[in-house]
N, C-alpha and C positions, 0 to 999 in steps of 0.2 A: 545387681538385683538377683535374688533367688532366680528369680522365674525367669530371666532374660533368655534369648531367643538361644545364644550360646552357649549356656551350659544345658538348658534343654536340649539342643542338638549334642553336645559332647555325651550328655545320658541318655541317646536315643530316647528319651520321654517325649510324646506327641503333647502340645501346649493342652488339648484338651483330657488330657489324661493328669497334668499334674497336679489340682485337687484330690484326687483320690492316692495317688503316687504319696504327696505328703503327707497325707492323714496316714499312709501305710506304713511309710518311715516312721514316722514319730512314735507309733503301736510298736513297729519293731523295737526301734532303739527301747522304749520305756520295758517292756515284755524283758527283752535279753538284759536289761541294764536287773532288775530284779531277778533274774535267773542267776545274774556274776555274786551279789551279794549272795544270795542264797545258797549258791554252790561253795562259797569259801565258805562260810560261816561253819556248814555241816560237815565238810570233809577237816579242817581245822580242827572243830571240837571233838571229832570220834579218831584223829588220830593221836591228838595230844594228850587225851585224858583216858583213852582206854587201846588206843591201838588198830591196827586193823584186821586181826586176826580172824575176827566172826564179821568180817564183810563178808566172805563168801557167801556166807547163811544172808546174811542183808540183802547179796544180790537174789539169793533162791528163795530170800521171802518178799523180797520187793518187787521178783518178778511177776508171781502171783498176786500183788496188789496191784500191779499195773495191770495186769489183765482183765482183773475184777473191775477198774476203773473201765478199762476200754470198753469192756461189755453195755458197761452203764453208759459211757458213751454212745456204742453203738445205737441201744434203745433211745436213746433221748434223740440220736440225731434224727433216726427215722420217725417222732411225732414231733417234737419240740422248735419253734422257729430260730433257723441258724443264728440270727442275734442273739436271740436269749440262751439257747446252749452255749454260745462263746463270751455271752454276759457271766451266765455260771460260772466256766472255768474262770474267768478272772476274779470272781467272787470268791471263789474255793483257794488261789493261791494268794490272797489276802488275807483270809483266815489261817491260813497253815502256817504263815510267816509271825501274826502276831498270836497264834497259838505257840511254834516254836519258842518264840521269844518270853512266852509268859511261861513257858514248861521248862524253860533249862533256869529261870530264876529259882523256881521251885528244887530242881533238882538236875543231876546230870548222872543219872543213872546209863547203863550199857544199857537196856530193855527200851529206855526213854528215847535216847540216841540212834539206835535201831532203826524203833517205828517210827520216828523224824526222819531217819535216813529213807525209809522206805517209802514215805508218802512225799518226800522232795521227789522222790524216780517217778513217782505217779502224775508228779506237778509239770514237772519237766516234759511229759510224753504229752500230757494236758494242755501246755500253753504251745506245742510243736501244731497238736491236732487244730488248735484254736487259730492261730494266727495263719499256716500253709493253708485250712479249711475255709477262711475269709478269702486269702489271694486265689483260689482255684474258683473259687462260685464269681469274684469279681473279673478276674482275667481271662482271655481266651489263650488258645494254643499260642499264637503267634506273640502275644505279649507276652505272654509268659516267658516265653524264651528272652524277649528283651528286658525283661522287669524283675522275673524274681534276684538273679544278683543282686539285682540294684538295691531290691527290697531288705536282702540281707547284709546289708554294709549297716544297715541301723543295729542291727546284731551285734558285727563286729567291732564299730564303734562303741555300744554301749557296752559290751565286754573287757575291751581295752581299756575304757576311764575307768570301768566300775575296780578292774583288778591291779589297776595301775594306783589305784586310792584307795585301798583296800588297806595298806600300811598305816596309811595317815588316820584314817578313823577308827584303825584299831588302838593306835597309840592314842589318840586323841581322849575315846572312848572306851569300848570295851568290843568285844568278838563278838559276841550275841547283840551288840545293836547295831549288827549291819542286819540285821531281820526286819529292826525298824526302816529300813533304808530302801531294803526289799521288797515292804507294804508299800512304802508312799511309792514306787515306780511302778508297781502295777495297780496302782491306786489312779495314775497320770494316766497309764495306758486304756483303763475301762474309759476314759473319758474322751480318747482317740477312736475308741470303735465305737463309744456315739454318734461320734461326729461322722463317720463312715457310715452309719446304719443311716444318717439322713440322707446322705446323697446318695447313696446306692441301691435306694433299696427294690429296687426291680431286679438286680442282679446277685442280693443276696436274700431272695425268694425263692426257697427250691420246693417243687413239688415231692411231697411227701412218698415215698415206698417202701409201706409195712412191710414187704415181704423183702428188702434189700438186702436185711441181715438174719433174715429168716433161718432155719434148719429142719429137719429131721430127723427124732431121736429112732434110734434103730436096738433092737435085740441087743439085752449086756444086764449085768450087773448095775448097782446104784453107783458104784463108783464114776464104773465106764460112761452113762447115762449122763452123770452130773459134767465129767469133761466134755463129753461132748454136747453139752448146752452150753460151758462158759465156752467154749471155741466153736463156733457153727462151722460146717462145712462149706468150701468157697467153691462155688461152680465154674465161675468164669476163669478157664485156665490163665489169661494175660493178668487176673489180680493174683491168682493163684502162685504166679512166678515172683512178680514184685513182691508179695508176702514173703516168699523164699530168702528174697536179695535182703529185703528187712533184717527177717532172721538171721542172717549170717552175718550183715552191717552191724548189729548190736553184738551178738556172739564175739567178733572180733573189737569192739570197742570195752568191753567190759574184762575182757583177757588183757589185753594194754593197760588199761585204768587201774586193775586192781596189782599188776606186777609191778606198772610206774610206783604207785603208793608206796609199796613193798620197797621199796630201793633208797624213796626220798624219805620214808617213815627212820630208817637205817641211818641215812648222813645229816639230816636236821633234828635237834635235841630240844629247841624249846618251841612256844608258841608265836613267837616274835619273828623267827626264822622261818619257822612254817610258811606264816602270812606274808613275810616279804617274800620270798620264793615261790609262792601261791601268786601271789600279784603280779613279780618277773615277770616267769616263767609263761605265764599265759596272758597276760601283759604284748609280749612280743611276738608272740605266736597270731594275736589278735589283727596288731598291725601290719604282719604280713597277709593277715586275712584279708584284709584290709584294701591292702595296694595292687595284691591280684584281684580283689572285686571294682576296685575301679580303674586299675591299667588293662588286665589281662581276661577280664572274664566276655566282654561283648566281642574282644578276637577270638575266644578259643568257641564262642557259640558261632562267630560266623563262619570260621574253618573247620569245625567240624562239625559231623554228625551225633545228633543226641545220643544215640546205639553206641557211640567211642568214645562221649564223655562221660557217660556214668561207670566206664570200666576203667577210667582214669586214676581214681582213688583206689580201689581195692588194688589197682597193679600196683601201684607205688606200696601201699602196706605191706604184699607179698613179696615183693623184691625187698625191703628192706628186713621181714622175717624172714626170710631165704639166709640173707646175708647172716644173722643173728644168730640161723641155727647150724650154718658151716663156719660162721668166724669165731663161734665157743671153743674149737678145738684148733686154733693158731694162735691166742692168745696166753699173756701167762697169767689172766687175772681173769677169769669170764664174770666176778661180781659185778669188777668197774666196765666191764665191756658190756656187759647187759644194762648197766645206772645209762649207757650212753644208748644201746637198741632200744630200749623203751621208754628212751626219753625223745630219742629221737623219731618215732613210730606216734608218740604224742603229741610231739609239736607238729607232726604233719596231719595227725589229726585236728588239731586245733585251726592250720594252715588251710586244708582241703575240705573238710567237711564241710560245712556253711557256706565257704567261697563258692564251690566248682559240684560235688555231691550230692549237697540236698535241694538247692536249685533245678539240677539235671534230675531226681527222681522226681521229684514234683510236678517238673513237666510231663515227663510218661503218664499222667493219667490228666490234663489236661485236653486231649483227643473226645474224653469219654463226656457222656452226659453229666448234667452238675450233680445229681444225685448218685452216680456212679463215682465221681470225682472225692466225692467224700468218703462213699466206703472204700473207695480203694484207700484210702488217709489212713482209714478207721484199723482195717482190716494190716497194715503196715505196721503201722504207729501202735494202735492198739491190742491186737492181737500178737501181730509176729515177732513184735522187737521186744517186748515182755517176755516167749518163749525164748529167743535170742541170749536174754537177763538169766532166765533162771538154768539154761541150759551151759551156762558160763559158770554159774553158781555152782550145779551139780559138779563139775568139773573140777573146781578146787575143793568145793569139801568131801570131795573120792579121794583127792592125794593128801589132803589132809588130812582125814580119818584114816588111810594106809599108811598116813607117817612118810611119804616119799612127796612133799611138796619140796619141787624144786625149780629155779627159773630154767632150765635146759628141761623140763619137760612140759613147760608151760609154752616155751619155745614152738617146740613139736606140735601142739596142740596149733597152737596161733596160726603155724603155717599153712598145717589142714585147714583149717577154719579159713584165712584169705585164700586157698586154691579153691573149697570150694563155693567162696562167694566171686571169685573170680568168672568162674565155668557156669554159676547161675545167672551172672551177669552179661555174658558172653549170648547166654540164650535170652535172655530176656530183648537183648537189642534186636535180636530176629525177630523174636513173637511182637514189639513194636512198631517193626514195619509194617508186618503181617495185621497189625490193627487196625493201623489208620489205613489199611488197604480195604476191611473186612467195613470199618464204619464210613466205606467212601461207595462201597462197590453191591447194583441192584440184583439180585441174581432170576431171573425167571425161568420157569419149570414146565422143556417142552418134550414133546414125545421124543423128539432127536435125543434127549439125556439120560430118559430115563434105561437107567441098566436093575436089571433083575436078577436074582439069585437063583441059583440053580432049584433051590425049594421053592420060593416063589414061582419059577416054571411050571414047575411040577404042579401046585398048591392050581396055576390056571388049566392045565392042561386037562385036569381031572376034574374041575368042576363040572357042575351041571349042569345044562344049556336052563337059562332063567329066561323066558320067553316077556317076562315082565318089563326088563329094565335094558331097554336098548343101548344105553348108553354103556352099560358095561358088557353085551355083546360088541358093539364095536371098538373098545378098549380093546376085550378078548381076539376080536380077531386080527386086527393092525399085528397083534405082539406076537399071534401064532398061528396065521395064515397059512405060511409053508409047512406047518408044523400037523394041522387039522384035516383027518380025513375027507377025501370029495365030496362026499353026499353031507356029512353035518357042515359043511363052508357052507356048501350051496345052499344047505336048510339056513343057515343063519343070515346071508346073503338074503334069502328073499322074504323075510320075514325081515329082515330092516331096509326093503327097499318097498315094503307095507306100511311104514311107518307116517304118521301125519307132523312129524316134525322136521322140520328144513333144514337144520343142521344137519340131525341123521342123516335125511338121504343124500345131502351133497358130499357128507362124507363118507359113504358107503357107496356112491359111485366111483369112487378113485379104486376103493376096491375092488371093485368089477372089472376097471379097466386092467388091475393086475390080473384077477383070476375070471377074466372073459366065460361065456358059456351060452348057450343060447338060449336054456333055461329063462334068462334074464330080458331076453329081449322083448318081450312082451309089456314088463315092467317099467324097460326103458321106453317103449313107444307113449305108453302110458302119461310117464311124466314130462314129456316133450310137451302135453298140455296142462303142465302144473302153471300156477299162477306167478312160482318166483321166477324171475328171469335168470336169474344164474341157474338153478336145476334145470329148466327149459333146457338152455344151453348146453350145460355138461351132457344132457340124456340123449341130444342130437348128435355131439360130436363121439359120444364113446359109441352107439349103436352104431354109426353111420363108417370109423375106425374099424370095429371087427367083423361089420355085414357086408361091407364095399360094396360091388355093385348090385345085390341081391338086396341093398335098402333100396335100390329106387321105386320098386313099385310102391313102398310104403310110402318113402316121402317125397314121392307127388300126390299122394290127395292130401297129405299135409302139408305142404308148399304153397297149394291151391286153397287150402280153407284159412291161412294164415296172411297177418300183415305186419306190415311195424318191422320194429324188432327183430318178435318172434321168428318172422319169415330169412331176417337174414341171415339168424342161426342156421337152420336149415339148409337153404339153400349155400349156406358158406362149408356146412357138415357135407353135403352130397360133393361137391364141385374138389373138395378138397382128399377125400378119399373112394370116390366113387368112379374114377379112371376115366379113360377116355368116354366110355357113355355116358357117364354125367353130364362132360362138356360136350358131346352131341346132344342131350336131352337139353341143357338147361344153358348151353352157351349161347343161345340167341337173346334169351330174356336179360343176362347178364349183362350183353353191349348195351341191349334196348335202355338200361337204369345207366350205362357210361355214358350215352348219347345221348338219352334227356333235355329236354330245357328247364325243368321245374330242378332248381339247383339242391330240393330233398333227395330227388330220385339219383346222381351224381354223387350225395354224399352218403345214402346209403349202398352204394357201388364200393366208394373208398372204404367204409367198414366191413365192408362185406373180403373184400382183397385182406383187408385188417386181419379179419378174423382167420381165413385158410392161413394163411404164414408160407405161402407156395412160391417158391424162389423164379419159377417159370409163368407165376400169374403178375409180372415187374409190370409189363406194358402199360395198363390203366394207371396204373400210378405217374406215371411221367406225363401223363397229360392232363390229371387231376390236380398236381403239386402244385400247377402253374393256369388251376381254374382260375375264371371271374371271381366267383363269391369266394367270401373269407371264409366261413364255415367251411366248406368242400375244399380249401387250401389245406386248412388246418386238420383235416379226419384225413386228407392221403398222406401227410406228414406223419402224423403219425401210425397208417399204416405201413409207411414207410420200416417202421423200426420192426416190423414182424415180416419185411419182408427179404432176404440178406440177399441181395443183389446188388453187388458193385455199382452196375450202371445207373443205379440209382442215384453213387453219390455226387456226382458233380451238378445233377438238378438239384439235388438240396444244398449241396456248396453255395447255389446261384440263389436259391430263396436263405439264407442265412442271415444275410447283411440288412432283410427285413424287418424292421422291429416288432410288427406285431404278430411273424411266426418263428423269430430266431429262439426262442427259448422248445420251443415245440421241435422245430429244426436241428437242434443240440441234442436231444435226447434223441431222435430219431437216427444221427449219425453216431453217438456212443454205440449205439445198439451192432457198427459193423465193425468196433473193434481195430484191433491195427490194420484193418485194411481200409481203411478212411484214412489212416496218416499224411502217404503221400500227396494226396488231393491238399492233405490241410497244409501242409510243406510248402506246398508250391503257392496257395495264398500269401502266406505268411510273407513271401518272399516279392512280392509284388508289393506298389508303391503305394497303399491305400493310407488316408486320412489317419490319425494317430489312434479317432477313436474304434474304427473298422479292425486294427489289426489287436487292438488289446482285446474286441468279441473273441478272432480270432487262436489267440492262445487260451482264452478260456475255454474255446471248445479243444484246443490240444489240451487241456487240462482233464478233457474228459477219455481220454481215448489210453488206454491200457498194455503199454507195450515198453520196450528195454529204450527205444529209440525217441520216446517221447520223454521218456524221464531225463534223457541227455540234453532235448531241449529244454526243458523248464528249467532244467539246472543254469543254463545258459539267460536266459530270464533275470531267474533267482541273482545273479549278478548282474542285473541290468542297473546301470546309471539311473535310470527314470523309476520314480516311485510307483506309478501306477502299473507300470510294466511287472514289477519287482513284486508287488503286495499280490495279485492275481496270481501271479507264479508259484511265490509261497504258497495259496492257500490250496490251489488245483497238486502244486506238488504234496501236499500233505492228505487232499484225498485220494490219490492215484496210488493206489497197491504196488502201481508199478517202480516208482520211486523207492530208490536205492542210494545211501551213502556210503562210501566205501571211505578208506583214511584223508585222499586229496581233499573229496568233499566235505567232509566232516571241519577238515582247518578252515576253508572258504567262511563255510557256515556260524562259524567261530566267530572268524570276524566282524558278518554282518551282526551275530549278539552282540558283541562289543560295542557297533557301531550303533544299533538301537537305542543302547544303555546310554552314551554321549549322548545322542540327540533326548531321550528322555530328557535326562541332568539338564540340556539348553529349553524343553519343552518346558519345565518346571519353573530352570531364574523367569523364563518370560510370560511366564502364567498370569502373571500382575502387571500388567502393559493397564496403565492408566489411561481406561476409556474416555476419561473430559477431557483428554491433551489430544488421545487419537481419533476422536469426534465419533467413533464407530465400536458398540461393542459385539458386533458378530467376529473379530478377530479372535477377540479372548475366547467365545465360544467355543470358534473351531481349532484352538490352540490347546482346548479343555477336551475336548472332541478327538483330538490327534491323541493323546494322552490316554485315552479311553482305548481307541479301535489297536494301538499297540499294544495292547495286553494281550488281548487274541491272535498279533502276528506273533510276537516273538515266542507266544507258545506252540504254535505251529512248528514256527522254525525250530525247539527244542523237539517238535515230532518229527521232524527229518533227521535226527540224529537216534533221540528214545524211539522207545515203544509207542507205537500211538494211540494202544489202547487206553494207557497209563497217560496222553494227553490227551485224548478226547474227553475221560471221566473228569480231567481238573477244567477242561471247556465247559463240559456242563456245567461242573458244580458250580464254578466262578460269576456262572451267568445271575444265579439267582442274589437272592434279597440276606441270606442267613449267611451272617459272621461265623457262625460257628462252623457251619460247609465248607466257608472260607479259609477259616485259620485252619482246617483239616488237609485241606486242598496243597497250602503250600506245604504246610509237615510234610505230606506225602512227595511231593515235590521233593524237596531236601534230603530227603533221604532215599531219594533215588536217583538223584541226578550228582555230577559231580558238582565238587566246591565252587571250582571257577566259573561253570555255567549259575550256582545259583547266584554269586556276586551280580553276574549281569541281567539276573532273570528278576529275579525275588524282590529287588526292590521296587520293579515297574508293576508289577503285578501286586504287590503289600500296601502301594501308593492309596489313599484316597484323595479321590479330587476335594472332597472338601477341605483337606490339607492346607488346600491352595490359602485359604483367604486368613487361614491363622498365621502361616509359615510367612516370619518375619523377613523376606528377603531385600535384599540389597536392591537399592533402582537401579545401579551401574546397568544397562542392554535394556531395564525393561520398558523400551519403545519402540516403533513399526519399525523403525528406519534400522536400529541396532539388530532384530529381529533378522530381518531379510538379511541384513550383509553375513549374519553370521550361518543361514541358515542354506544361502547359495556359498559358502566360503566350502561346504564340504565338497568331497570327492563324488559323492551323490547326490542325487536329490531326495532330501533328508524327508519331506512331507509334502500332500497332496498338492496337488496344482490350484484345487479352491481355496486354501491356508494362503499359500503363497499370493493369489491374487486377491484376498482382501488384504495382505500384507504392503502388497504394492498401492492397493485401493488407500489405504489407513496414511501409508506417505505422502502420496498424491496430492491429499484432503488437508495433512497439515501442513504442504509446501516444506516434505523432507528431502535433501537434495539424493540421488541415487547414483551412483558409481556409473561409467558411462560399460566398466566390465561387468557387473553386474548385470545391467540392461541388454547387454551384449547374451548374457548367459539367462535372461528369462527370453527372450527371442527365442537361442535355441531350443527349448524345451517346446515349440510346437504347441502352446496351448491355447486354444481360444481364447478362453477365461482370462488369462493372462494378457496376451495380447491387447484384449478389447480394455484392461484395465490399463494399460498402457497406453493406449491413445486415445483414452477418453476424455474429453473436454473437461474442464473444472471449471 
């Protein structure tokens, strides 16, 4: 069967993609099978009856027809619905074919022959734009990479029968009715992208943007004016480069093509030998096309990077024009040595281009939006490779009107021309990484960034105080505080600490706390009775910081007329920098709210200790941590973290193991840093229940030192899954985590080892829930499948950058494929080969996969399940997987290894256990 589960798999095609897959084939094939007629038919009849001399002129007048085309392109793709533009083009090379064919009956004129020869180059760039323009709006990044080959074997096949039969219908018939032959295939083809327009057609809907190929004519003459409307100017540097690579991919194809002709015009004499050597010759070139698109092309995408396979082809053309243009002067014959460079330079164009080339540029604008995907098409195809055409053109008819047309200087040229599309290609693979990083990455704009220019300085320093708009006084004074005389800060200062907006003055008290004065203080008393509780706050603790003991007269009658809150600002401002007389003045009332019985007045004590941050106010805290009420537990806890007193930590050691203040208790011991370690050390090391000590390393997960990173590493190898997954995740948020080369192979392994248990996650995804009476199994098997995308990309953050995996954690999380296929690109080409073999495909997995993916039953039941799943060196998945696995046996009387049974024992799990001797 076509569709069987096997050759699907052998063509990485997902079952639910191959509808569209073969509707795309079959366009290919028909599209390229009319491209092979057509292409013989015209290069045949202009070399047999008139020669090739005024190609040159062909390619410099065909290039300007192609460009005129693309233009027209351009316009129409930005109003016109992409089916009906690519309905057109198949309409137009319909007409051109049974036009040629009706015009050379007429006549075979050089002029006739020409402008046939010119509007085939138009046709050709036509159905490239048409059919790439369908797969880019249908496919995403990641398919792409696995599909366009695949898409272009219909090419290569229909190239090879078309030129391999090209003999037989000429002899049959005549040369001019393979044009007929031409029609009917792109006659079959319109009727392929019908059939695509029905099922697709949400993905080949692209919102319209007039201004995509927009321009701006600038100052010039009529001439200058008219070129720069038919070529608009390209903004976006990343299309701006691929245009480049265009340019110089056709420039070097049309220097080949027309010296190939030139050589084979010279050693075949009739029209019978033409067409057979026509058909050979690319005949075989086709079928190697051929066998590296379905042997060699899904190896060379999954081993390399896209950025090394588009430099592929031009390397191979420039060493072989290298060789061309030093092996002319060791030879005794350079005619018959060049019939063989530039025949040979052709069949690897025939060989590479289609196979491995136009697939890999295609991708490079697959990252971008669908409406960018196309100009970048437009702007390639249309624009640049026409300049490419007539810039090849100009070339020969220079040595030809100087009478010095020679292949040793055509040579010369070719070589220039692959170095440097070589060097353009070289950058181009930079500026793509640089893409998918630019359309992956959010950038926000904070004062820490902004840098100013030495005019810009100037341009503030010299303005003039605008008493209007606060907002740009306090712009103005953050940027040039140090910079602005005492008296105008100080005028600007209090006149935005006048101001009735809340933002203003909380932030224009940070200022003050920089440039202190006493001027100010009146202001700050002032807004100590403002209504927001944060300015309250700020206005108490900066007055109270630069008045020290000289605020107390003030704030006791404000101490006295306040409550709530308010008051323990205050008094948390006095006690905190008001010295020893503060706590003569106000350290009786302080115990009075520790000693309390109403458990408000106790937890307003612990906020109050909160708020000073006084390493010597510890005391109340240690007898708060371990109050009655839970409220008053939980506010000295977390005074705790503003309070960095060691002795603190072993009371909060002792409240940790509580569940409903350990999460509160965790932050509050982050907050003392590696000097909490040893306390966590010596837990860890005691014999608590399996679930007590796994809290435990996640609060070492919190704790930021060289000596904690050694344990989690230690973890990270742990035999037991849950031990191991915690580790991973605290090791990849802890700054402090470091891998050096040892680690890095460890970490290695465990990828590897993921990637197996994935592969076992997947055959047993399909555990036949009516045999296993239970389908919470499947669930949490589908579940398992899921939460290892997030480990094992963690785990690639303890090798990478983790900036670079936190951005693909985000994006990953959401709903948009297109985030997604971006995600892994970037992935790929930042990570090596071998990490992405083990990564990429856990991560590219959909679960819904599951229910199409034809797999074998061989394991997939409870019983095969568990043996295979304790047979590893670890424990491959959670203890709840495991114990509905055990549960699922149990239930259908599957018998269980008495070592197995031996080895869910050891893992210490309840769950486990209780599924273990549970009664049936």
């Amino acid at each position: 069967m076509v569709n069987s589960s096997t050759l699907l798999k052998l063509l990485k095609v997902e079952p639910s993609e191959w509808p569209t897959f073969a509707q795309m084939l079959g366009h290919s094939f028909f599209n390229s099978l009319g491209i092979a007629f057509s292409f013989t038919a015209i290069n045949v009849l202009l070399i047999n009856l008139h020669g090739i001399e005024l190609l040159p002129w062909i390619y410099l007048f065909g290039g300007i027809m192609v460009l005129l085309f693309g233009r027209l392109y351009a316009y129409l793709e930005s109003r016109v619905h992409s089916v009906q533009l690519f309905a057109g083009v198949l309409l137009f090379c319909i007409s051109w074919t049974l036009l040629a064919r009706g015009l050379t009956m007429w006549g075979d004129t050089l002029f006739l022959l020409a402008l046939l020869y010119a509007l085939y180059l138009a046709l050709y760039q036509l159905i490239n734009l048409e059919f790439w323009g369908a797969a880019a709006l249908i496919y995403d990044v990641r398919q792409s990479k696995r599909l366009f080959g695949l898409l272009s074997t219909g090419e290569s096949v229909a190239k090879m029968g078309g030129y391999l039969v090209t003999p037989f219908i000429v002899s049959l018939a005549s040369l001019s009715d393979l044009l007929f032959f031409a029609a009917a295939s792109f006659g079959i083809s319109f009727f392929f992208l019908f059939q695509l327009s029905r099922i697709n057609k949400k993905a080949l809907d692209v919102e319209h943007h007039h201004g995509s190929h927009s321009h701006k004519l600038r100052s010039g003459n009529g001439l200058v004016r008219g070129l720069k409307k038919l070529i608009p100017g390209i903004k976006d540097k990343y299309l701006r480069i691929t245009g480049y690579f265009a340019m110089f991919s056709a420039l070097v194809y049309y220097l080949v093509h027309y010296s190939f002709l030139n050589r084979v015009e010279v050693h075949f004499s009739n029209i019978e030998e033409l067409a057979f050597f026509f058909g050979l010759f690319f005949g075989i070139g086709k079928g190697i096309n051929l066998l590296i698109k379905v042997l060699l092309y899904s190896r060379i995408f999954n081993n390399m990077k896209i950025g090394i396979i588009i430099l592929l082809f031009p390397i191979t053309i420039g060493v072989l024009a290298f060789a061309g243009l030093v092996g002319q002067f060791l030879v005794p014959d350079p005619l018959i040595f060049f019939l063989w460079v530039f025949g040979l330079i052709m069949l690897m164009d025939e060989v590479f281009r289609t196979s491995i080339y136009l697939p890999s540029f295609f991708v490079l604008f697959q990252p971008l939006k669908k409406h960018q995907r196309l100009e970048g098409h437009t702007i390639a195809k249309g624009y640049m490779e026409p300049i490419g055409m007539a810039i090849a053109g100009l070339i020969m008819v220079g040595l030809i009107w100087m009478n010095v047309f020679q292949l040793n200087l055509i040579i010369v040229f070719l070589t220039a021309s692959a170095a440097c599309w070589i060097g353009v290609g070289y950058l181009l693979s930079s500026r793509y990484r640089e893409k998918v990083h630019h359309l992956l990455k959010n950038r926000l704009l904070t004062s820490s960034n902004i840098q100013l220019t030495v005019e810009e300085m100037e341009v503030l320093s010299n303005a003039k105080l605008d008493q209007t708009d606060p907002v740009t006084l306090l712009y103005r004074i953050k940027l040039l505080g140090n910079q602005m005389p005492y008296n105008q800060r100080n005028e600007i200062l209090i006149h935005l600490l006048k101001s009735n907006r809340e933002m203003i003055l909380y932030e224009t008290m940070s200022v003050v706390d920089e440039f202190p004065s006493e001027l100010f203080w009146p202001y700050l008393i002032e807004l100590m009775d403002h209504p927001n509780d944060a300015i309250c706050k700020r206005a108490s603790f900066i007055y109270c910081k630069h008045s020290q003991e000289d605020c107390l007269e003030v704030m006791d009658d404000i101490i006295r007329a306040n409550r709530g809150k308010r008051r323990e600002y205050h008094l948390a401002a006095v006690l905190k920098y008001s010295g020893l007389y503060g706590a003569i003045q106000y350290g009786r009332l302080f115990l009075d709210l520790i000693e309390a019985e109403e458990p408000e007045q106790r937890l307003s004590a612990a906020r109050i200790v909160g708020l000073m941050g006084r390493e010597d106010y510890y005391h109340p805290l240690v007898t708060l941590i371990h109050d009655e009420d839970k409220g008053v537990r939980r506010e000295a806890i977390l005074a705790c973290a503003n309070v960095p007193n060691v002795r603190l930590i072993p009371e909060l050691i002792k409240k940790y193991r509580d569940a409903d203040v350990s999460r509160r208790t965790a932050r509050a011991i982050e907050g003392f840093g590696p000097l909490a370690l040893p306390p966590v050390k010596v837990e860890l090391e005691k014999l608590y229940p399996k679930n007590d000590l796994l809290r435990f390393v996640k609060l070492l997960t919190r704790i930021k030192s060289e000596e904690t990173g050694n344990l989690l590493f230690e973890y990270i190898l742990h035999r037991d899954f849950e031990f191991r997954t915690v580790a991973i995740y605290g090791a990849f948020r802890n700054s402090s985590f470091t891998s050096g080369k040892d680690r890095i192979s460890e970490i290695e392994d465990l990828l590897k080892f993921e990637s197996e248990v994935f592969d076992l996650l997947k055959m047993h995804a399909k555990i036949k829930t009516e045999e296993s009476g239970d389908t919470h199994l499947l669930s949490a098997i589908k579940d398992e499948m899921k939460q290892m995308k997030g480990r094992v990309l963690r785990l690639l953050g303890l090798i990478y950058d983790k900036h670079l995996i936190q951005k693909a954690l985000d994006n990953l999380r959401g709903r948009d494929s297109f985030l997604r296929g971006n995600v892994l690109e970037l992935l790929e080409n930042e990570i090596k080969i071998k990490h992405c073999k083990m990564v990429i495909p856990v991560l590219e997995y959909k679960l819904s996969a599951v229910e199409s993916d034809n797999l074998s039953d061989d394991g997939a039941a409870p019983g095969n399940f568990l043996n295979e799943i304790m047979k590893k060196q670890r424990v491959a998945v959670s203890e709840w997987t495991i114990a509905l696995a055990v549960r699922c046996c149990r239930q259908n009387k599957l018998s269980m290894d008495s070592d197995i049974i031996k080895k869910l024992r050891n893992l210490q799990s309840e769950a486990i256990t209780q599924e273990l001797e549970r009664k049936i």
